[in-house]
Every structure is written in structure tokens, then in C-alpha cells.
DRENVEX-964792 format. One record per residue (C-alpha): residue number from 1; x, y, z. Coordinates in Angstrom, 2 decimals, padded with zeros to 5 digits. Layout:
REM DRENVEX-964792
{node NUM {X Y Z}}
...
//
This chain:
REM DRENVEX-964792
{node 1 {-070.26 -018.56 129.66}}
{node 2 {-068.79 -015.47 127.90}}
{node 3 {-070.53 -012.75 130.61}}
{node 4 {-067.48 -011.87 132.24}}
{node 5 {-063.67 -012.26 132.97}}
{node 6 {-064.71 -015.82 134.55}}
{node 7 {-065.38 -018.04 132.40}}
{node 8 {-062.77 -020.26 132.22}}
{node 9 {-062.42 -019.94 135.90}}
{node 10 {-064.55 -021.43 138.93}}
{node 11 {-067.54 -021.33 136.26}}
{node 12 {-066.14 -025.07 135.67}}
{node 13 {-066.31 -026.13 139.07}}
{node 14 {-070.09 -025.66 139.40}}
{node 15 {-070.01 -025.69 143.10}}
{node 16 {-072.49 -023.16 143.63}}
{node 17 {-076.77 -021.98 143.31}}
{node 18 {-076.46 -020.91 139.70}}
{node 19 {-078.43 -017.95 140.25}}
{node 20 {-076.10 -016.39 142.97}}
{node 21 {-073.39 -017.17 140.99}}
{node 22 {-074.87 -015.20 137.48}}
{node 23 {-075.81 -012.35 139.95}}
{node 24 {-072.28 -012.11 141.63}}
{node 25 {-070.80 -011.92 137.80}}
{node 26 {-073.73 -009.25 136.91}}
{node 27 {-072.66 -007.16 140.04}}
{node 28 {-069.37 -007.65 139.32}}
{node 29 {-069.19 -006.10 136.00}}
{node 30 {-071.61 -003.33 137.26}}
{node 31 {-068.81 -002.52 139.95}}
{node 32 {-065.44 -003.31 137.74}}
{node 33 {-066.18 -002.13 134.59}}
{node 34 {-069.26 000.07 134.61}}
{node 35 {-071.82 -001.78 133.29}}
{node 36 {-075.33 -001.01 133.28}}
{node 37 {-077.60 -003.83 134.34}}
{node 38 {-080.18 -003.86 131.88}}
{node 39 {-078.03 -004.57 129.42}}
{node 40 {-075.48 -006.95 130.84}}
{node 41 {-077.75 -009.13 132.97}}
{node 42 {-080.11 -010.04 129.72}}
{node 43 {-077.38 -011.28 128.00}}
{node 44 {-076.17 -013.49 131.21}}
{node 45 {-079.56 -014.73 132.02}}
{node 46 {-079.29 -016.04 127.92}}
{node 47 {-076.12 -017.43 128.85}}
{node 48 {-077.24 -019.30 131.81}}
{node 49 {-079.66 -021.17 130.67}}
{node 50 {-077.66 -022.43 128.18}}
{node 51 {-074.86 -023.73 130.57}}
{node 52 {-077.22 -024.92 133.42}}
{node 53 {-080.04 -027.24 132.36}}
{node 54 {-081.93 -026.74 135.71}}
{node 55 {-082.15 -022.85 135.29}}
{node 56 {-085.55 -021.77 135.30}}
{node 57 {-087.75 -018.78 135.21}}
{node 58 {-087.60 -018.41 139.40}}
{node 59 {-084.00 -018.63 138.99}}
{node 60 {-084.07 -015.52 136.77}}
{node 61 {-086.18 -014.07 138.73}}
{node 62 {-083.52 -014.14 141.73}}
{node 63 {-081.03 -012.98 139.54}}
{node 64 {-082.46 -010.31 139.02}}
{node 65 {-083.71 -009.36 142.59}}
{node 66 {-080.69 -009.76 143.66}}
{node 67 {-078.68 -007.72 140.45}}
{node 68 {-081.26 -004.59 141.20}}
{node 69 {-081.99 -005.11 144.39}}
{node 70 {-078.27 -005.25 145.57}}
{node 71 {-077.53 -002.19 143.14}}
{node 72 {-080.24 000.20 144.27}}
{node 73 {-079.09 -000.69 148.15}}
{node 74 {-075.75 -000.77 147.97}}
{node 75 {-075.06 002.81 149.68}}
{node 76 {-076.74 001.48 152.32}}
{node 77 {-075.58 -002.41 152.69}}
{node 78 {-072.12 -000.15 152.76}}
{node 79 {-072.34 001.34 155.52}}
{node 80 {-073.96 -001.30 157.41}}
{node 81 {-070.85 -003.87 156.08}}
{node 82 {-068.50 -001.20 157.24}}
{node 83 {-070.01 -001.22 161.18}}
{node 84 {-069.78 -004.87 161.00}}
{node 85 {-066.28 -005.40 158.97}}
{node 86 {-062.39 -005.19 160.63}}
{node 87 {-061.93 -003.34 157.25}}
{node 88 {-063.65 -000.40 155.38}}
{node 89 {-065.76 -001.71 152.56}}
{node 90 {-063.75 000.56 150.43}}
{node 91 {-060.43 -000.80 151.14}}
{node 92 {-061.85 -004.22 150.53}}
{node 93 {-061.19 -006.06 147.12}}
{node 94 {-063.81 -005.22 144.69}}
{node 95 {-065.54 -008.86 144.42}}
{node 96 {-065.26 -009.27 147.62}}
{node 97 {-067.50 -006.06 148.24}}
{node 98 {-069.85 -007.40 146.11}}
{node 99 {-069.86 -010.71 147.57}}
{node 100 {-070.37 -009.00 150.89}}
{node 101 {-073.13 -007.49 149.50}}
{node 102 {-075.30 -009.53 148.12}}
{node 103 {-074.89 -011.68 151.16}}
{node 104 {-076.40 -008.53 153.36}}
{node 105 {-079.06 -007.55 150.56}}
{node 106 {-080.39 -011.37 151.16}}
{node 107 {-080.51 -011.71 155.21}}
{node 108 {-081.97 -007.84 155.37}}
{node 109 {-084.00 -007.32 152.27}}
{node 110 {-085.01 -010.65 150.98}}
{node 111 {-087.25 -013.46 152.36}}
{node 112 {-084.20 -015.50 152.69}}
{node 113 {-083.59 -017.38 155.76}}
{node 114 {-080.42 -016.32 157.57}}
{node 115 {-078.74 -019.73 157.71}}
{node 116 {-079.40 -020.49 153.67}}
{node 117 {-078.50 -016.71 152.99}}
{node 118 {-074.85 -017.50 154.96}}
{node 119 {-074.00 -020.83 153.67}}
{node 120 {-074.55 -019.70 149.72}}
{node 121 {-073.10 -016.58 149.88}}
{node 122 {-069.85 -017.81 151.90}}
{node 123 {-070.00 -020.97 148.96}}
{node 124 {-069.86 -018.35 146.63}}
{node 125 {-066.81 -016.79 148.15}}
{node 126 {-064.76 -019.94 148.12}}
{node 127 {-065.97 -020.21 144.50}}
{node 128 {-064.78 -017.02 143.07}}
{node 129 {-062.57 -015.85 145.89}}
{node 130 {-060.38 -017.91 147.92}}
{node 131 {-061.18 -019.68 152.26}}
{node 132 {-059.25 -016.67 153.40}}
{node 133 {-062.28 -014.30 151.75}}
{node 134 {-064.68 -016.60 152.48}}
{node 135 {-064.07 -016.75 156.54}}
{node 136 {-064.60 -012.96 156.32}}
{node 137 {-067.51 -012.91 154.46}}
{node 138 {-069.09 -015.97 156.87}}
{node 139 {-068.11 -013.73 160.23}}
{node 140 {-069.40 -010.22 158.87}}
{node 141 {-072.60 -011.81 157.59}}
{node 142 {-072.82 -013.23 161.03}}
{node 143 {-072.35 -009.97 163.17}}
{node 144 {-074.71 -008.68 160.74}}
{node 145 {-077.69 -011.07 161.96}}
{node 146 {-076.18 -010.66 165.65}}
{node 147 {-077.43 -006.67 165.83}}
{node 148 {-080.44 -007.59 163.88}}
{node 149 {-082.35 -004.96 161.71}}
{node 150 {-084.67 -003.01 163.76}}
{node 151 {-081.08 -002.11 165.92}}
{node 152 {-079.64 -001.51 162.42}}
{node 153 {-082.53 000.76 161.42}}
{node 154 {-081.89 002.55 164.67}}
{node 155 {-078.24 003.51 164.07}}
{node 156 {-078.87 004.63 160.57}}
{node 157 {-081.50 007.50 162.34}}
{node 158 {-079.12 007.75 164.66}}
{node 159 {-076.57 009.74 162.00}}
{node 160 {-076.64 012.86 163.34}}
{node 161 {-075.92 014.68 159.77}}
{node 162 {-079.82 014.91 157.79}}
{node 163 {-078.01 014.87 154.71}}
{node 164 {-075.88 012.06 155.63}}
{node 165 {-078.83 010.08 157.39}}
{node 166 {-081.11 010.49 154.14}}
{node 167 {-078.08 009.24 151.98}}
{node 168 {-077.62 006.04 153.92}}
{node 169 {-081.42 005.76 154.59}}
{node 170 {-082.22 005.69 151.34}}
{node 171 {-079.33 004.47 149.15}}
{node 172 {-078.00 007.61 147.39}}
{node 173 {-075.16 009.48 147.29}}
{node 174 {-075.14 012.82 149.55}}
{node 175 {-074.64 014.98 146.34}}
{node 176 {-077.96 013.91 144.84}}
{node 177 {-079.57 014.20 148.06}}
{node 178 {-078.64 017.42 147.96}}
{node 179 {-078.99 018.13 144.42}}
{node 180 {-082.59 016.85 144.77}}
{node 181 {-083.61 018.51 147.71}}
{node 182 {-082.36 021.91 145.22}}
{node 183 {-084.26 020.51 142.54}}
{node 184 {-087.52 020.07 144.35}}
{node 185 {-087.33 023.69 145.55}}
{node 186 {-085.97 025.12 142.41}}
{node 187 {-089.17 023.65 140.62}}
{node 188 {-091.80 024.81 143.00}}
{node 189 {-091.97 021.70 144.86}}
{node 190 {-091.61 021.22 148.44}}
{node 191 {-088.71 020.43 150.40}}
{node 192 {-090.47 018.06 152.93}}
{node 193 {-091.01 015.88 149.19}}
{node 194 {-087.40 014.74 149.34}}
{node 195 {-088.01 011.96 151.20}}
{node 196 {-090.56 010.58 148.89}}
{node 197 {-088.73 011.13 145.95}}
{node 198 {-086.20 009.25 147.09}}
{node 199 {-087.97 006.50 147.91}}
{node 200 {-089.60 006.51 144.79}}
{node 201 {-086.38 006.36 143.59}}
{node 202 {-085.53 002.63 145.33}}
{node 203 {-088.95 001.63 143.76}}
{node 204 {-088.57 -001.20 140.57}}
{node 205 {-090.99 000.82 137.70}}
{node 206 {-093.72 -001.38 136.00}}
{node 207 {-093.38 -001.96 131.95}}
{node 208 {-094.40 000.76 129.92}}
{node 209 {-095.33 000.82 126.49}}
{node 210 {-096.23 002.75 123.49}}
{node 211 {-098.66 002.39 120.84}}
{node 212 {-097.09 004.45 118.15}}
{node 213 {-099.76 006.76 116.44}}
{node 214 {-101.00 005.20 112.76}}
{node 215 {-098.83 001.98 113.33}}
{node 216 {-101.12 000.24 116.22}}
{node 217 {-103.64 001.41 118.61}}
{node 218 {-103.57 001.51 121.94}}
{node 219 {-106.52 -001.35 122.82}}
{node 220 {-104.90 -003.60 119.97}}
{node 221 {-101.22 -003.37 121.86}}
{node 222 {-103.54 -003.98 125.08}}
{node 223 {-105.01 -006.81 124.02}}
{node 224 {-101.80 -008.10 122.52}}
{node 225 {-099.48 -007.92 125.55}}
{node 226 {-102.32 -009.33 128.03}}
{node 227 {-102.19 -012.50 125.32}}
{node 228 {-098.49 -012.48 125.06}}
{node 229 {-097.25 -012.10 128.48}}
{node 230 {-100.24 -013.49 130.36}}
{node 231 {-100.25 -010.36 132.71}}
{node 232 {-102.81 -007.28 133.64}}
{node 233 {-102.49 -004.04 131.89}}
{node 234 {-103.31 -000.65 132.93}}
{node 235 {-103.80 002.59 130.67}}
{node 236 {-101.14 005.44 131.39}}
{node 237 {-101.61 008.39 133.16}}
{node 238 {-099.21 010.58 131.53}}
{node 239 {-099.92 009.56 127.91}}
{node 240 {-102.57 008.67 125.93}}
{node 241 {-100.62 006.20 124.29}}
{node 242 {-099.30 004.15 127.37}}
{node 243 {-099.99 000.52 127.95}}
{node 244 {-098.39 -000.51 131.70}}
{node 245 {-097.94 -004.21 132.00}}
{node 246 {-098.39 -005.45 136.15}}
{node 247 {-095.29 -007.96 134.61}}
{node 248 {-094.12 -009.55 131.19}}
{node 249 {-090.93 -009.52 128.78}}
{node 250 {-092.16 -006.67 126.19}}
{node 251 {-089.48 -009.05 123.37}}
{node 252 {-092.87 -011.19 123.38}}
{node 253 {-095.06 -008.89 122.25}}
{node 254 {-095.47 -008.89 118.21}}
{node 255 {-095.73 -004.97 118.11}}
{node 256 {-093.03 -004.41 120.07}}
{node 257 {-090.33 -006.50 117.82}}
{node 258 {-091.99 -004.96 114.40}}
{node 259 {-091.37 -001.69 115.65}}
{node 260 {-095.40 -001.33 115.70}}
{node 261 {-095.24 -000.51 119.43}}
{node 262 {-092.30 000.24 122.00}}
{node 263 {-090.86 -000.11 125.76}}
{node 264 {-090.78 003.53 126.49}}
{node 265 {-091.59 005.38 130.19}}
{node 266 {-094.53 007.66 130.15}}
{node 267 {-092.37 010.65 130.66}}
{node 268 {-090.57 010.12 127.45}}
{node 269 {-093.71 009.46 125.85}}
{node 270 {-095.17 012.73 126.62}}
{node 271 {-092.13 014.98 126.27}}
{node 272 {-092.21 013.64 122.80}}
{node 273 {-095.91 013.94 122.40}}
{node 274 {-095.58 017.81 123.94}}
{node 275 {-092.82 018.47 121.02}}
{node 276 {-095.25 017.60 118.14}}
{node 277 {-098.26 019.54 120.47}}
{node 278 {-096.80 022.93 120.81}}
{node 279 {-098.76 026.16 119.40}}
{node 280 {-096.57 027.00 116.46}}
{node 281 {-097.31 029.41 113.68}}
{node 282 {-096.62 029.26 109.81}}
{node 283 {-095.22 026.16 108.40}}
{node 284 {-095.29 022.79 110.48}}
{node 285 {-093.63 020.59 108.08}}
{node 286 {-089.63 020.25 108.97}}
{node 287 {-089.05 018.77 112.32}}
{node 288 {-085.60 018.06 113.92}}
{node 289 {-084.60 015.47 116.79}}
{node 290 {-081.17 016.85 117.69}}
{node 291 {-079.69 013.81 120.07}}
{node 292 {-082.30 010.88 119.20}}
{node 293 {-080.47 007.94 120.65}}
{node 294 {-081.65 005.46 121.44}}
{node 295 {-084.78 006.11 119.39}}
{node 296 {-088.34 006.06 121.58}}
{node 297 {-088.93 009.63 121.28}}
{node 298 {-087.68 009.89 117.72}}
{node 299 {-090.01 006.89 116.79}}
{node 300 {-092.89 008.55 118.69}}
{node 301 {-092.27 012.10 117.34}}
{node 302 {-092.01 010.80 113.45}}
{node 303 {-095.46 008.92 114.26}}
{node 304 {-096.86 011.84 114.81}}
{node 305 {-095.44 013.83 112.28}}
{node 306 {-096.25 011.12 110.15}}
{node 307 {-099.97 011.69 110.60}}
{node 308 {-099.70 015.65 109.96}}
{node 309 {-097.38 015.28 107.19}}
{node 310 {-094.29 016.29 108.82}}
{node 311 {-090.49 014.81 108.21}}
{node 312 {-088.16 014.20 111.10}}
{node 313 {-084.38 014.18 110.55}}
{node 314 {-083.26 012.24 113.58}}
{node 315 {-079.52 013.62 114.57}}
{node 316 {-077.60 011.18 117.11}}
{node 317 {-073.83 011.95 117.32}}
{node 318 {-072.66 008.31 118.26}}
{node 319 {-073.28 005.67 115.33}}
{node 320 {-074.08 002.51 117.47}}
{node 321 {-076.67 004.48 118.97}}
{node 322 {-077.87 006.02 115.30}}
{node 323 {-078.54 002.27 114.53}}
{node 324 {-080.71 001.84 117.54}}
{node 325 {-082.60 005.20 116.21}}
{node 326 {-082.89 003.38 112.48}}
{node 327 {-084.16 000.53 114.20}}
{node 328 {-086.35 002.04 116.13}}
{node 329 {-088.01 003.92 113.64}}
{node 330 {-087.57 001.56 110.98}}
{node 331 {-091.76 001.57 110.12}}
{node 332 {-091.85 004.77 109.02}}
{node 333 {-090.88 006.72 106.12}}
{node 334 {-090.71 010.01 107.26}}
{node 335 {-087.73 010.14 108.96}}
{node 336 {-084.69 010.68 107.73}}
{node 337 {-081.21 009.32 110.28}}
{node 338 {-077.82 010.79 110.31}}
{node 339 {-074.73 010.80 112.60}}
{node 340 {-073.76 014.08 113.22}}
{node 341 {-072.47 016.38 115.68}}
{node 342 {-075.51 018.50 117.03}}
{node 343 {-073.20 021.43 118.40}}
{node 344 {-072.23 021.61 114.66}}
{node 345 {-075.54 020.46 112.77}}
{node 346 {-076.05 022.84 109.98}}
{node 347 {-072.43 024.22 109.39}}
{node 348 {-071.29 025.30 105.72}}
{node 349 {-071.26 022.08 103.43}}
{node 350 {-074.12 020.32 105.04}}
{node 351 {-077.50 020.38 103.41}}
{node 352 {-079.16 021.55 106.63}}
{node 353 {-079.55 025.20 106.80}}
{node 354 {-079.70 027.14 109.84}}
{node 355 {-083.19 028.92 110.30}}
{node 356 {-085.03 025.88 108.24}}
{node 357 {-086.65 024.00 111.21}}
{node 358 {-090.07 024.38 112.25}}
{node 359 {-089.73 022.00 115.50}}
{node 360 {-086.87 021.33 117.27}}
{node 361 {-086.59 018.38 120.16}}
{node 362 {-083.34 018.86 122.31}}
{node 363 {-083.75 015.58 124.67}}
{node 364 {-080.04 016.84 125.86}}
{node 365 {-077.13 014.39 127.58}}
{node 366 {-077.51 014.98 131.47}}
{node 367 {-076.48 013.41 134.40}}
{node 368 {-079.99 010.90 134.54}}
{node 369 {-080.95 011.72 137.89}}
{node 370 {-084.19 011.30 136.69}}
{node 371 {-083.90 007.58 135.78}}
{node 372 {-082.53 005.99 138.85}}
{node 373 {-085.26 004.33 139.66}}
{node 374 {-084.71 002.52 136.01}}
{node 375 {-080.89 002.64 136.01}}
{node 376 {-079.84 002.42 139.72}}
{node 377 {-075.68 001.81 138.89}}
{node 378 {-075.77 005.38 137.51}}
{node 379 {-076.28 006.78 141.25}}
{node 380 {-072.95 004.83 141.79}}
{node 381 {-071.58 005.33 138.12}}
{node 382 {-072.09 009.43 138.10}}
{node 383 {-070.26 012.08 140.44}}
{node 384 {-070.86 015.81 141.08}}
{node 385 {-067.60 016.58 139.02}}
{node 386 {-069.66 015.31 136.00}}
{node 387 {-072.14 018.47 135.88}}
{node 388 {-069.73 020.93 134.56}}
{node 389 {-069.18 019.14 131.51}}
{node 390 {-072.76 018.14 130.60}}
{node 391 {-074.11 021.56 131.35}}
{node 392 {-071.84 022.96 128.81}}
{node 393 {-072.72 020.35 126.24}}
{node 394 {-076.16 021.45 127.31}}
{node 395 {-075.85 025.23 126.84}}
{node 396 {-073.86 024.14 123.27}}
{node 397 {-077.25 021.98 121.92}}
{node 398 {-079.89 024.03 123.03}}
{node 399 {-077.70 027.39 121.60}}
{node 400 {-077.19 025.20 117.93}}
{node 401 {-081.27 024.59 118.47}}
{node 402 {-081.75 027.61 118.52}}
{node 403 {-079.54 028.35 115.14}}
{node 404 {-081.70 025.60 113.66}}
{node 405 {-085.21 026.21 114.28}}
{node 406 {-086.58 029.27 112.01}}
{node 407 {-087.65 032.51 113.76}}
{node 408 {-091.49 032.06 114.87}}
{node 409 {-090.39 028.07 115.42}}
{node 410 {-089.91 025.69 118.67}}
{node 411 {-087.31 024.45 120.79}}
{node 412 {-088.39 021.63 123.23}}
{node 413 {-085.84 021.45 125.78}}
{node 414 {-085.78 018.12 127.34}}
{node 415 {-083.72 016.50 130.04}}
{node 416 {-084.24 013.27 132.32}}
{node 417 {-082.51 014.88 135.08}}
{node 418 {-084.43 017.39 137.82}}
{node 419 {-081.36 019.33 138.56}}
{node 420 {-081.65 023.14 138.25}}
{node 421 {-078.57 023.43 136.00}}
{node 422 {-079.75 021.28 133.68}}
{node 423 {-083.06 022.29 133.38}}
{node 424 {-084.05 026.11 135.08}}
{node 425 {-080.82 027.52 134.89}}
{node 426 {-080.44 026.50 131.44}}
{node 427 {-083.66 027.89 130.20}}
{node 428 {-083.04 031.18 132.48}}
{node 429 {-079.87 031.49 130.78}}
{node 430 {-081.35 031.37 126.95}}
{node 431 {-084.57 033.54 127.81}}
{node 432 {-082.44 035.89 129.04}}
{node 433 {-080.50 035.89 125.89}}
{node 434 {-083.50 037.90 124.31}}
{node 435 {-083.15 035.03 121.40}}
{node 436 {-086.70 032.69 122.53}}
{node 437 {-089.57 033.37 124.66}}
{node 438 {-091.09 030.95 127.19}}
{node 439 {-094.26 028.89 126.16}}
{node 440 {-095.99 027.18 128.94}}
{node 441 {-095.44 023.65 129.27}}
{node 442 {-098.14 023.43 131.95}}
{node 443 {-101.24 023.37 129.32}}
{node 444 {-099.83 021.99 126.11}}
{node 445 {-098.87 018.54 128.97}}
{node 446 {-102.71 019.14 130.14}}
{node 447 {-104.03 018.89 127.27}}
{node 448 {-102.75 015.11 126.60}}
{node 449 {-102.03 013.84 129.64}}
{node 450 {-105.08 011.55 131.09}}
{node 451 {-104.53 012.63 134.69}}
{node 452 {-104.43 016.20 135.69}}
{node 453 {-100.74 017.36 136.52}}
{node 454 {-099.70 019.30 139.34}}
{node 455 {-097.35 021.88 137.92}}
{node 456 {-097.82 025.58 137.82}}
{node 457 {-095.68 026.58 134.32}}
{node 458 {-094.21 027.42 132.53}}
{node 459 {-091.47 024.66 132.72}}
{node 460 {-093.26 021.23 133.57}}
{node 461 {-091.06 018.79 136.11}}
{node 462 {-092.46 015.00 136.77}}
{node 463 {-091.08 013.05 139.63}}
{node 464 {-091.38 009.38 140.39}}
{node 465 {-093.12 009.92 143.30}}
{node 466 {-095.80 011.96 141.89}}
{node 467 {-096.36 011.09 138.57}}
{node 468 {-095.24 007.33 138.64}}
{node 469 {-092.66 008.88 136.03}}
{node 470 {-089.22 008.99 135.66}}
{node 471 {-088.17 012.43 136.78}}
{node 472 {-089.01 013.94 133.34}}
{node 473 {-088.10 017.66 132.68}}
{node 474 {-089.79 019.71 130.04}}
{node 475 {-089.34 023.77 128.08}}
{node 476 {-090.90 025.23 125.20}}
{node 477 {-089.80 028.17 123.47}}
{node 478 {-090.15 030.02 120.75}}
{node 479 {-087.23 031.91 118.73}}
{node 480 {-088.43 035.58 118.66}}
{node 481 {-084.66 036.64 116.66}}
//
């Protein structure tokens, strides 16, 4: 087993449910060496089924329930481990907190039956621990099951701080609480939503797909996943394009592994789809992706250039994640890939001129408060002290976009993050500049989207809770000088 720094450790011994153990090692890495779980668990699930014959399908199934699960509830198994522990949970040895976790996420989340959800998770201890661990984990488990959950629930409304009470309620830190409460205002929304979204937040999203314009249509990929993953499909509601599978591994699907088709949230699809749509006069012909990686709204935005005879040059600073961008877009022939710095795209001795773009997509680095529903180690992985840094790297891109894209051209601002200074503030900050003007969003998003969106302009916002989205931020402008 090569999915962590165990595996020429207990792994041997065998001792323990298989599926526990792969989740524990999951966890592990998420919490030791910031790993994100859609990429590490995949390639442990692979692994265990090669060394345990008996590992089936419901096995990987509680892997991952308990991988996510535990991940998106860990604020809040925290704080209930620390009214139940000698010790604060963050004084505690880092496996050990995870141990301690999973072990609460099954007796107060899961249909697990107290007694099995004890004995396994204090085996697991003596596995990858030591007895000493292992007593602690067996009497905190214990005095966990003693106060019971409705008197747990009751304490956490208790918490006399709101802030504080919504943070532990919900499983997020108190600086996205508040920075989402901010964002909810700051985009016309109302505060009394914040509970929703974060909710919405602790909420597993459903498969999305794409049917990539002039490569596959959308009843073909339809018909195609419901064959290849045996599961219902819905159409989108945010994009004409989107095929939403009830369940199913999208690697199945044909489409999807010859690039015909891809996994891709309905909020990326239309931010991509609002790019190509915007009113834009004069030529339509050049068309730049400034940060593509990892691809899906390169791929989606060359499709449609494709189709109107368009190029894309698809800019991605960081080369492993330029080859996930060639991949992606690998069917088409109208794209061009480089690996460039997009604060410097265009400089002397580059064969990109400044002013030569007729589109320009901006899908800028942010903090992903937008995603945690999809990504729920990045509440855990980010901190405030992050913001300062991305919202310069921010102001940098969409300045250099605006350097790029010819006078009379677009700049689609993009950002999977609702906070205000990474999305408002920024485009406050360049209209005020006197360089763009503000197109509405609002209509050119109408115009495509199936369901109607409630938004008033000119900057469109979606939020999980509303729009079954990830929290999706979109701006168009146009360079006026």
C-alpha cells in the first residue's frame, strides 16, 4: 500500500475493518500533509482493493462517507471531542485527532451502532497508535454516547457568541462565517441566507457533466452515462449543456475519457459559456484563457469558439496543471496551450501583443470559498491571512487582462469564491480606474441558463443553496481605453 507514511507499518498486521483503516490513512494525509481528498482517496481506494481481496464496492462507499463526511464535520466533532476529552483536541497528537474523529463522525452522524462504532475505532487505535491512545479514544467515545446528541445539540445553541454558534453548528471556521455573512450582503443577498448557505455548504453535490458543443450532444452523453453507470440523470439548471448523474463514476463514461464530454459543476459551465456569450463589437476571432488549469472551462470555451471560428490560447502558469489543460482539450484544434506567467503574458519578446484579444476569461486564483461543498479540507486548509496575497494576484491578472484584450473587447472576471474582495471590490476597483465599463452579467446568464436566476446585475453571484451551484462569481467588462 503506497497511500501514506504506513505502509510498512501496522498495514501488515491486518488487524482491522479495511475500510476504517483506508479512511484513517485518507484523513490522515488530509490533516498531516494537506491533501485534498478527491485526489488522494481515489488513488487509496485503487490501492485497497488490490491488498484486500474482500474489499468491495460498500466498502468504498464507507470510505468515503467517512473521508468526507469526517472532513466537512470536523469543526464540529472538535468541539464536541474537546467537552468530552481531559485534553484539548488541539494539543492532542495529530492521528490521534483523527482517530477521535472518525470515531465521533460514526456514533453521531452515521447509522452505526454505538457498540460496533467503539470497538473498530478503539481497534484502529491500537493498530496505528499504541493501548495508551487507544484507552483514550475508548473513554472519550464513551462520554460521548453518555450526553447523547439531542443534549449535544443543546450545548452547541447554547454558545452564546452567533458567530461562534454558527461556526460550530455548521462546521466552518468563524472567518468564513463571517466572510459569508459579508458576502451575502455585499451581493444583494440577505443576511438571514447565511444559514442556508452554510448548510448547503455541508451538502455532498451530485455529478455534473458537460456535453462539449460540436464534440457530443447533450441527449447522446445522457443516454450514455444512464448505460454506463446504471443511474438517473437530470438536465442542468444553470447550463444548457449539463447532464447531473443521481450517482456513477464519470471514468466509465466513453465521452468523458475521450475528452468528448467532462466532470465539470454547472457554475463553471456557465461562467465559461457567459465568456463566449458576451455582446462584443468588431472582431470575435482571438480569445484568451488567462489561468486555465485544470482545463473544464478552457475545454468548454474552445468548443465554443470552435463552432464560431474562434482560437483560444489557454495560459496556465504551473506546467503540471498546463498538462491537465492539454488533456483536457486535447479534441480540439483550436486551442493553442502555453505555460506562462499571466501577470506578464504579452511582455516584449513574446508573440502575444498587448491590445490583440477580443475575449478575455480571468477565472482568477482565490481562496475557493465557493467550492467547499466540493473540497471541504480547504475550509480547514485556508486562513484569513491568505486573502491579502490572492487579492493582489487578483488585482495583477485582471490589470494584465486588461493590457491584453483590445479596446472595444471583454474581460470576464471569474472567481469561485463569494467574498467581496475577490469579486465586488475588485471590479469596483478597475471600473473606477476609468479603463472598462460594466456589462451586465444578469441577462447575458439569462439568456442560457434553463432556470430563471435571481440576481439583479450587473455582477451575477450563485450560491449552493440557491442555485444547486458552487458559489460561482461572475463580471463582464468592456475596455473603453
Amino acid at each position: 500500500m503506497a497511500t501514506g507514511r504506513y505502509a510498512d507499518g501496522y498495514r501488515a498486521k491486518r488487524n482491522v475493518d479495511p475500510a476504517r483503516l483506508v479512511a484513517f490513512e485518507v484523513l490522515d494525509l488530509i490533516e498531516q500533509d494537506g491533501a485534498f481528498a478527491n485526489l488522494a482517496l481515489p488513488k487509496a481506494l485503487r490501492a485497497a482493493k488490490e491488498d484486500f481481496a474482500s474489499f468491495d464496492g460498500r466498502d468504498a462507499a464507507f470510505t468515503a462517507e467517512l473521508v468526507y463526511g469526517t472532513t466537512r464535520a470536523q469543526g464540529r466533532l472538535d468541539w464536541i471531542i474537546n467537552a468530552h476529552s481531559t485534553r484539548p483536541v488541539d494539543q492532542l497528537d495529530p492521528s490521534l485527532r483523527t482517530v477521535l474523529r472518525m470515531g465521533a463522525h460514526q456514533i453521531l452522524n452515521m447509522r452505526v451502532p454505538d457498540h460496533a462504532a467503539v470497538a473498530a475505532t478503539v481497534d484502529l487505535a491500537r493498530e496505528v497508535l499504541t493501548d495508551g491512545p487507544a484507552k483514550m479514544v475508548n473513554a472519550v467515545l464513551r462520554s460521548i454516547i453518555r450526553t447523547g446528541a439531542d443534549q449535544i445539540d443543546a450545548d452547541i445553541d447554547a454558545i452564546e457568541n452567533p458567530v461562534e454558534r454558527l461556526a460550530v453548528r455548521y462546521s466552518h471556521p468563524t472567518w468564513i462565517v463571517s466572510a459569508l455573512g459579508d458576502a451575502l450582503t455585499a451581493h444583494g443577498c440577505s443576511k438571514d441566507e447565511l444559514e442556508e448557505t452554510l448548510a448547503a455548504n455541508n451538502e455532498a453535490p451530485l455529478v455534473t457533466l458537460v456535453a462539449r458543443p460540436g464534440l457530443i450532444d447533450v441527449e447522446d452523453l445522457a443516454d450514455e452515462a444512464i448505460d454506463a453507470c446504471h443511474t438517473r440523470v437530470a438536465p442542468g439548471t444553470r447550463s444548457p449543456l449539463a447532464v447531473v448523474l443521481e450517482s456513477g463514476d464519470p471514468a466509465r463514461i466513453g465521452s468523458v475519457r475521450r475528452g468528448l464530454a467532462g466532470a465539470q459543476d454547472e457554475g463553471s459551465q456557465l461562467a465559461a459559456l457567459v465568456t463566449a456569450a458576451a455582446p462584443i463589437e468588431g472582431s470575435d476571432t482571438a480569445w484568451l484563457d488567462l489561468c486555465a488549469g485544470p482545463g473544464g472551462k478552457a475545454a468548454l470555451l474552445a468548443a465554443e469558439g470552435a463552432e464560431r471560428g474562434a482560437h483560444l490560447l489557454a495560459n496556465e502558469v504551473h506546467t503540471h496543471r498546463a498538462r491537465l489543460v492539454e488533456r483536457a482539450t486535447a479534441r480540439l484544434t483550436n486551442v493553442e496551450v502555453i505555460s506562462a506567467d499571466g501577470r506578464t503574458l504579452g511582455g516584449q519578446g513574446t508573440p502575444w501583443q498587448l491590445g490583440s484579444f477580443d475575449r478575455v476569461l480571468v477565472d482568477a486564483p482565490c481562496t475557493g470559498l465557493g467550492s467547499l461543498r466540493r473540497r471541504p479540507e480547504s475550509r480547514w486548509h485556508r486562513s484569513e491571512g491568505d486573502l491579502a496575497d490572492l487579492v493582489a494576484l487578483q488585482r495583477d491578472l485582471l490589470d494584465r487582462a486588461v493590457d491584453l484584450v483590445r479596446v472595444g473587447g471583454v474581460v470576464a472576471y471569474v472567481t469561485c469564491s463569494p467574498h467581496r474582495a475577490e469579486t465586488v471590490d475588485q471590479v469596483r476597483r478597475l471600473s473606477e480606474s476609468g479603463r472598462v465599463e460594466l456589462i451586465d452579467a444578469v441577462p447575458v446568464a439569462a439568456g442560457i441558463s434553463p432556470e430563471p436566476l435571481s440576481a439583479d446585475g450587473p455582477t451575477l453571484q450563485l450560491w449552493p443553496h440557491r442555485d444547486d451551484t458552487d458559489a460561482m462569481f461572475m463580471a463582464l467588462m468592456k475596455r473603453v481605453s
